[in-house]
Structures are given as C-alpha cells and as structure tokens.
N, C-alpha and C positions, 0 to 999 in steps of 0.2 A: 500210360496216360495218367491213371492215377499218381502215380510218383512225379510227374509233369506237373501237375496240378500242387502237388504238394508241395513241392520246389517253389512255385509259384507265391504261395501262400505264403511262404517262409520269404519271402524277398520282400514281399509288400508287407506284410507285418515288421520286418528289419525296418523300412523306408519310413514305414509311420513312426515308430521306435528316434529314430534317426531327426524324423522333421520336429517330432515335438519337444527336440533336445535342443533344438537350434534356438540361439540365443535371441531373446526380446531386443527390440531396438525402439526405443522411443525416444520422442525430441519433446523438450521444454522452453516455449515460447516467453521470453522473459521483457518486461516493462526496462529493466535495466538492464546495464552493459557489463559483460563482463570483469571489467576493469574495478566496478564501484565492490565497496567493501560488502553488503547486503548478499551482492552476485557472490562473493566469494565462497562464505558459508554456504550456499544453495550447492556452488559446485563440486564442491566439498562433501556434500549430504550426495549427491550423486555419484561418489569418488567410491563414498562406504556400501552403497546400494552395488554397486558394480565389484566389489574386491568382496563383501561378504556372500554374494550368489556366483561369486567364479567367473562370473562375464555372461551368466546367462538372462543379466538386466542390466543394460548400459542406457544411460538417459545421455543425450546430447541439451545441452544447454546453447540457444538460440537467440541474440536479441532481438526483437522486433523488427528496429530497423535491417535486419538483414532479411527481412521477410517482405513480400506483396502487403502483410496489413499491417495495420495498426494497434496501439496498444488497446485501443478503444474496440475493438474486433474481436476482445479474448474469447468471449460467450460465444460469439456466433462461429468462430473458429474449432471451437469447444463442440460445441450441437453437430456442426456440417462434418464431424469424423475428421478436419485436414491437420489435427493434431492431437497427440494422448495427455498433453499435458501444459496449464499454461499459469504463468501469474497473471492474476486477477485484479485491479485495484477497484472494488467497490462504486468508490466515489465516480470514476472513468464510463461509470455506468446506468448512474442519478437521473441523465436524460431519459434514457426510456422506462427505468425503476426508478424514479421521484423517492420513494420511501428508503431508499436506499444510502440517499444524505444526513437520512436526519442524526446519527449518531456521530458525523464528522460537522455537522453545525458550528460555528464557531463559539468560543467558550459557553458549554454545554457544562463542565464541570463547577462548583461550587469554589474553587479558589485554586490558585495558582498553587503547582506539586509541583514536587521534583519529579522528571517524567518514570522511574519507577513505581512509583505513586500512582499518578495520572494514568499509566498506562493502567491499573487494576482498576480504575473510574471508568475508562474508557471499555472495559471487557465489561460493566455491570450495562453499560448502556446498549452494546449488541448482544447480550442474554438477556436484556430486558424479553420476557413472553411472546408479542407481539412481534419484533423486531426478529429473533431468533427465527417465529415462524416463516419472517416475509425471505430472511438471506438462503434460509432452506428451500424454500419455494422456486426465488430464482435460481439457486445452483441447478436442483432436481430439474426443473423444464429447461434448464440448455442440457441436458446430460451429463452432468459433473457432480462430483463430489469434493466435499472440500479436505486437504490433507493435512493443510497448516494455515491459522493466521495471525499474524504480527504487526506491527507500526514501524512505521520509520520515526525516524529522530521528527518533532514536536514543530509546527508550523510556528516561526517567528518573522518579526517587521525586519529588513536588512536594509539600509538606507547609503548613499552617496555622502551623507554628513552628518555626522551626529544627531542624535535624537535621546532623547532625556528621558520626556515623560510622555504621556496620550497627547497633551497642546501642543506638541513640538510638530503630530505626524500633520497636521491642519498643513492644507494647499499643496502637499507634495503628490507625486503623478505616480503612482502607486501597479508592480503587475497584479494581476489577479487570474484566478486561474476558476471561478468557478462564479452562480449568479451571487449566490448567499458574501461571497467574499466584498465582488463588486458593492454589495450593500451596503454593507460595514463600511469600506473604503470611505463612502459615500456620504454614510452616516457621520464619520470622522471629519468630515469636511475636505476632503482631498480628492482625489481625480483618480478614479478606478482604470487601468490600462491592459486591456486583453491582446498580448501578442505571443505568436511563438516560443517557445522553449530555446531555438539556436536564434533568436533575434535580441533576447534579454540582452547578452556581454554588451553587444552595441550601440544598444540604446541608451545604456548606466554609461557607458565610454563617451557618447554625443553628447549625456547630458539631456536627452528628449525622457529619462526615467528616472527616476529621485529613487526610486528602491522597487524591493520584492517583497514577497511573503513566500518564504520557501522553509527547507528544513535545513541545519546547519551539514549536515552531510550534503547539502551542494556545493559548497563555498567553504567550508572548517578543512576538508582533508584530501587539498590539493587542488581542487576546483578554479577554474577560471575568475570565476563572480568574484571571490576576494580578493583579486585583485583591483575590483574597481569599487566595489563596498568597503566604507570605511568606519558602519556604526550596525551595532545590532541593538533590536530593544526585544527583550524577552518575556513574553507574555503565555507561551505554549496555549496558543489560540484554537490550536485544533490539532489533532493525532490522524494523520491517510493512514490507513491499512492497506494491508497487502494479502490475497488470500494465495494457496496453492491447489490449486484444480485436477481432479483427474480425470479423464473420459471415463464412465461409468462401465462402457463397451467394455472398453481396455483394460480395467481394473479387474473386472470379471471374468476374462479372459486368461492372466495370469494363473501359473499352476499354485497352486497354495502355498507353498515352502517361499516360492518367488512373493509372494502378498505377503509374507508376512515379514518380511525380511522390509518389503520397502514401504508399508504401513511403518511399521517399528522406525524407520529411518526420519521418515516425515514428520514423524510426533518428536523424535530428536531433533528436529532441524527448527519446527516453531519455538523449541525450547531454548535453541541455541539464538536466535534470531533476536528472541523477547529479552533474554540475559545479556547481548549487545547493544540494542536499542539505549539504557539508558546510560551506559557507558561510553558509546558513542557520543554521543550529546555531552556527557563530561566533557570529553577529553578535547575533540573539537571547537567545543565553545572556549576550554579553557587556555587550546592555541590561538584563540582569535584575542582573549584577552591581552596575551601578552606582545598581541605584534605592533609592532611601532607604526604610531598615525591610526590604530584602530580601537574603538570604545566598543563595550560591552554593558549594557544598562540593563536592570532587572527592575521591573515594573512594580509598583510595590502595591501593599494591598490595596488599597483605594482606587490606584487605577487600577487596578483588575478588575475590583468591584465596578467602578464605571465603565469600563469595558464591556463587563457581560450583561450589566443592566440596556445597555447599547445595543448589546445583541438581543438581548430576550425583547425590550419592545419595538426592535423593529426588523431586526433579522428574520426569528425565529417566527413570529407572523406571519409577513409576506411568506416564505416558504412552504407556510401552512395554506395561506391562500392560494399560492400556485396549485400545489400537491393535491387538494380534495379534501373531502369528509375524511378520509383515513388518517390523515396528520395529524390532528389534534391528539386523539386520542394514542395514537403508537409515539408522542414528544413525551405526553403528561405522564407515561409508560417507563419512556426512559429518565425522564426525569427524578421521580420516583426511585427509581432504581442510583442514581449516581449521587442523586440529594443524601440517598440513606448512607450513603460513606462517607459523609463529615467528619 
C-alpha cells in the first residue's frame, strides 16, 4: 500500500512537472492591423519572445476589429482578465481620464522640430511629475502595466487642394477626431467634421470633406487617402502615443526566466518603434513630395507661432475648463517641462 502510495506521488509530482512546462499562450489586442508597418515590428518583437524561450511564450497578435470590442475598450478589457495583453492609445481614453489629453494638446511644443526632436519634447511633457503620476494611476487601477510607449508619425493638415499657408485652411470642412481638435478647426475659421474612420475615402472622393488631420503613415505608405489627397501642410500639430499593456495577473504569473526574456524584448521594441517613428515620417512625406499632382508645404515659423498662440488662447483653456481644478496646474507642469527644451 505504501509503494501504491508512493507510485502515486511520483505520477502527480511528474504531472505538475509536466503542466508547468506547458507553454504560455497569450493574445495581443492591437489598435492596428496587421498589415500597417508599426504592426510589423510589434510582430516581430513577438517572433523574438517566442524563438528566445523555445515556444514556451508565444504571443498571438489580434486586431481589434477581429474581436467583440473596440479599440476604445483596451482598459476595461485589460481589468475584466478577457486579455494579457493590449495597445493602448491614451488619447482613446481622454473621455473618461480628461487628464489624459493634456500632453497630446495641440501644438503644446515651443516650435516646429524635426519629429526626432519633437518626439524627446513630447517624452518631457508625459514625465512632466504630475502627468507621470496620473498615466501610473490609470494603468495600476485597470490592472496593467505598461511595457512600452511610442508615437506614431506627427498629426498634419491633408487637404483635397492645395494649401499654402494657415489663411489658405479658412472655410474648408475639415475631419477631426477629438473636442480639442474640433476647436482649432474652428478657431481656423473652417468647419470641424466628426465621422468614421472607413467613411473618410468617401467623403474626400464626394467632395462633402476638404481634408483630414491624420499622420502620414495613413496616406504616405500605400494607403487609400492618397489617392484622393492632393496637398499636405506640415505643421506636427500633435504626436498620439501608443502604450503596451500587460495584465499585471499574467505578468506575475510567468516563471521568471520567461519574464525576463519578455521584459527585455518590450524595452527592445519601444526602442525599435521610437527609432522608426521619425524615419517613417521621412521617407513617407518624402514619396508624397515627389508624386505628380501632389504638394507638400511646410509651415514656416510664423505660422507656427500663430498656430500655437491659436491653441494656447483658446484650445488649451477650454480644455482646462472642461477638465476641472486639476488642469491648470498638471498644463503649467508640462509646460514647464517642454518650454525648458528650447
């Protein structure tokens, strides 16, 4: 009986042995598709996590749309355990964290940079103290931590017809995709248009939309929009970030050799991301220059300067009025912080 017993012992010790060797399987809920260049290095960075632990961490790469939610869902997806791991866009989340805009404000920066530049503007204003605390805050209360964050290529004006200078964007019907943008639009003297993401092509093709405010990686590298966009004016208005999420559960859950392998890969991936970011934007904007029937304007200083004076008296207000007591004090913060890199 004791030898029975013992037998026993030795099979379920094998079996635990055996289950805890079985390979991790996680899925990555992604804002983009796999097709877009951004997706690529992501999958990429899953490719290394997966060949350097043997197979015993394979991440599945997911777009939104192949899922029940949305990309606006990432958090609450995050907290409810129905995923280990998701992109994040901040801004996608401004509705219910208000404080969460204020570093994607438009022209928040002291003058128009090359977006490698810009981009090290853009990281003083979410380490600004204040601002650092609140992205911590929100990650910690949905369950997440963050692995990696980056920008995509630099919000600019894309228009149906040339456009020159700021007087030129007056009376054109403009998309927008957020209130602060709508403002501006507004402010500009032109007509702010909130529609869809797949209704944009057709609306610039009808002619019921004079332009976008997007990032040249919609329209520079193969995208639809350039074919019906015929003028860009370059003002790097505002930099979206993009974070990488992981369920806090799930991360603490991995055996340590496994953590450390896919810790180590993620801090390679925002590295690899942030070193495309303004290459991208090169190389894109500089096929849109050369295409025949297509202009490319670069805003010069003055309009910039009128620009952000545009924003700060009357964007960057209202926003503070919506927001509460906490805005003023978490702008003047980052302000502070992006002023000092002149």
């Amino acid at each position: 009986m004791r030898f029975l017993g013992a037998v026993i012992a030795c099979v379920l010790a094998a079996a635990g042995i055996a289950n805890a060797q079985e390979p991790v399987k996680w899925r990555y809920y992604s804002v983009i598709p796999p097709s877009h260049d951004f997706a690529k290095n992501v999958i990429e960075a899953f490719k290394n996590v997966e060949t350097k632990t043997q197979g015993q961490l394979s991440i599945r790469f997911v777009n939104y749309g192949e899922t029940p939610y949305k990309a606006t869902d990432a958090l609450t997806v995050l907290k409810k355990g129905q995923v280990e791991m998701t992109e994040w866009l901040p801004s996608y989340s401004a509705g219910t964290y208000p404080l969460l805009a204020a570093p994607e404000l438009p022209f928040l920066l002291p003058m128009l940079s090359d977006p490698k530049v810009a981009q090290a503007g853009v990281d003083r204003a979410w380490a600004a103290p204040s601002m650092k605390a609140e992205l911590q805050r929100v990650v910690s209360e949905n369950g997440g931590q963050m692995m990696a964050h980056y920008y995509y290529e630099p919000m600019n004006f894309w228009f149906t017809k040339p456009v020159k200078n700021v007087s030129d964007i007056g009376g054109k019907r403009i998309r927008v995709f957020s209130p602060e943008l709508s403002e501006l639009i507004a402010a500009l003297k032109a007509s702010p248009v909130s529609i869809a993401n797949p209704e944009v092509y057709s609306a610039l093709q009808r002619n019921s939309l004079d332009g976008v405010i997007t990032g040249v990686g919609n329209l520079g590298g193969g995208g639809q929009w350039k074919e019906v966009l015929k003028s860009g004016y370059i003002a790097n208005l505002m930099f979206v970030s993009s974070s990488v999420l992981v369920s806090s559960e799930a991360l603490a859950k991995l055996p340590p050799k496994l953590r450390e392998v896919f810790v180590a890969e993620m801090k390679a991936l925002e590295q690899t991301q942030r070193a495309y970011m303004p290459e991208s934007d090169r190389t894109k904007k500089a096929e849109l220059r050369t295409m025949t029937g297509f202009t490319v304007n670069d805003a010069s200083k003055e309009d910039y300067a009128a620009l952000r004076k545009t924003a700060s008296e009357n964007i960057w207000p209202a926003w503070q009025k919506r927001v509460g007591d906490q805005a003023g004090p978490l702008l003047a913060d980052i302000l502070k912080q992006v002023e000092a890199a002149r």
